[in-house]
C-alpha angles and dihedrals in degrees: 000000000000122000137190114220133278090111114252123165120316131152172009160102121238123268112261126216107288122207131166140109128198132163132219115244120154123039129196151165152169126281095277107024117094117217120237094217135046115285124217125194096231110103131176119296110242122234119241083260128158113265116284098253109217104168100090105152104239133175113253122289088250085061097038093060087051086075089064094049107129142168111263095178093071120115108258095207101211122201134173104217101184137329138212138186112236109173103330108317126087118244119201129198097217135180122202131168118255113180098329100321135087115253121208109216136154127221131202132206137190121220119285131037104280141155089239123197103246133231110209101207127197111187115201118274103303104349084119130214094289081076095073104025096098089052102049089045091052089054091045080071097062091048106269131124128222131201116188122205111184118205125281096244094107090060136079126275095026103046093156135024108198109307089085102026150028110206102138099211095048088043094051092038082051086057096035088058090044102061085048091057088065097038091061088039085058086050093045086055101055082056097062116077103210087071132071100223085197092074118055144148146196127223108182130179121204108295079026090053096054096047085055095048080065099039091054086063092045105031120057098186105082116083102198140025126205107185120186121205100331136167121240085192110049087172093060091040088055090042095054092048096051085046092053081056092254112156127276101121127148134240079265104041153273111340119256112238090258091054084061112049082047088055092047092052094059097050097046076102089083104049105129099235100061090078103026093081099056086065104132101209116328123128132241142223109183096194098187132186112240077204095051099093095055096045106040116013094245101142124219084230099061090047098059096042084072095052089046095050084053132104127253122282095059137140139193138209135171125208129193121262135025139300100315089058099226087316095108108040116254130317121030127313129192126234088255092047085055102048089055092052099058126226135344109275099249094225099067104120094240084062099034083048089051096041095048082046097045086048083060091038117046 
């Protein structure tokens, strides 16, 4: 059934069972901003890993934005698949049209009619929209609204973004569409008249993160940014992981060191800091893992490079724990394990912190 907007009812998937603890440890920010929690001066540890490398050859940032031109004009096609009531919100299944393609999202809306101010959530590469439902759901209580796009990997011609293969151009074209997902979900928004399109914020999670590192330097209509253990070099993150052995190899192999380093040097386009810093006046929550260099290769180095490369005003804050920030249980999970978990339990500190920072924010 296809609908015009106003917004009537659309869609969602039942909560899963949600587990997870974490604690908030280390505190830090930037010269100027105040935290709003007590600061210690222990920090992680760092790995014995290989120097972040930072001097990728790029086009100018006037070029690079180039690659996240779309066509606005386009119909969105909106179109409200199912709906369901989870604690007092409603959640919608929902399809709209990005660039050609139909994008599966879910939005979330609190009781009433609104307008509600809006939170734009990414979850990481296949870590799929239950990841985010109870805190969207959670936030739907204090008034807000959540639409949740997931990435374009489930769907020809991207397949795989990077976890199964290492095709530069695909890989860049998968990102590329990504961003624009969120771009049209951000113009479907501003159609539907129980939001305020004027209010809106970004939850990103790892790979989501990333994506929305570049979104906030393309894309002026989001407020406030909370990123969660993202990379500001997508290029060292990918080349630690191939030297642990990892995955990324190609039909015809594992890559050669040269390959590599030639693969690394086209998709230095999408390191995170090359755009971050073109954001004209959001605000930013780096929410980052003390465990994430020992299970995954993600350095500390490489994650403040990004909050460094961020505008005023920024924050950040450490958990305990690794990527999943106290949503998974301890130890390391895999996206498939996580998937078959459910979503993150909403009262894990790192999503009561954002959700308490986004209600000051946006």
């Amino acid at each position: 059934m296809r609908r015009s907007i106003p917004l009537l009812s659309m869609a969602v998937v039942l909560l899963a069972a949600c587990i997870g603890g974490g604690t908030e440890r280390t505190q830090t920010t930037s010269p100027g901003i105040s935290p709003s929690g007590p600061t210690t001066a222990d920090s992680p540890t760092a790995s014995p890993l290989p120097e972040l490398r930072t001097d990728w050859s790029i086009p100018p940032f006037h070029e690079l934005v180039r690659m996240f031109d779309y066509d606005a004009s386009q119909p969105l096609d909106f179109n409200e698949v199912s709906q369901i009531r989870v604690h007092g919100a409603t959640v919608h299944v929902i399809e709209y049209r990005s660039s050609g393609h139909v994008v599966k999202a879910e939005l979330v809306l609190p009781e009433g009619t609104g307008p509600f101010p809006v939170v734009l959530y990414a979850p990481g590469s296949r870590a799929g929209t239950p990841f985010f439902q109870p805190d969207a759901v959670a936030l739907a209580r204090d008034g807000y609204a959540g639409l949740i796009v997931i990435a374009p990997e489930s769907r020809p011609p991207y397949l795989c973004l990077w976890w199964d293969c290492l095709e530069a151009r695909r890989n860049i074209r998968a990102f590329v569409a990504w961003a624009t997902d969120l771009r049209r979900g951000v113009d479907l928004l501003q159609t539907l008249p129980a939001i305020d399109a004027g209010r809106v914020g970004f939850v990103g999670h790892d790979e989501g993160g990333v994506v929305g590192s570049i979104l906030s330097g393309v894309d002026a209509r989001i407020d406030a940014y909370v990123l969660q253990v993202a990379e500001g070099y997508w290029t060292d993150w990918i080349r630690i992981l191939h030297e642990r052995g990892e995955g990324y190899n190609t039909d015809e192999g594992r890559l050669t060191h040269a390959q590599l380093v030639r693969y690394q040097e086209r998709i230095a386009v999408l390191n995170p800091v090359n755009y971050i810093g073109h954001s004209q006046g959001a605000a930013f929550l780096f929410q980052g893992a003390e465990a994430e260099e020992t299970l995954t290769g993600l350095t500390r180095a490489n994650f403040l490079a990004l909050f460094e490369a961020a505008p005023e005003p920024k924050i950040l804050r450490w958990y305990e724990g690794d990527v999943w920030l106290g949503c998974a249980g301890p130890g390391h999970m895999s996206f498939h394990s996580l998937i078959d978990v459910g979503g993150c339990d909403p009262s894990v500190p790192a999503f009561v912190d954002h959700r308490a920072w986004l209600g000051k924010n946006v």
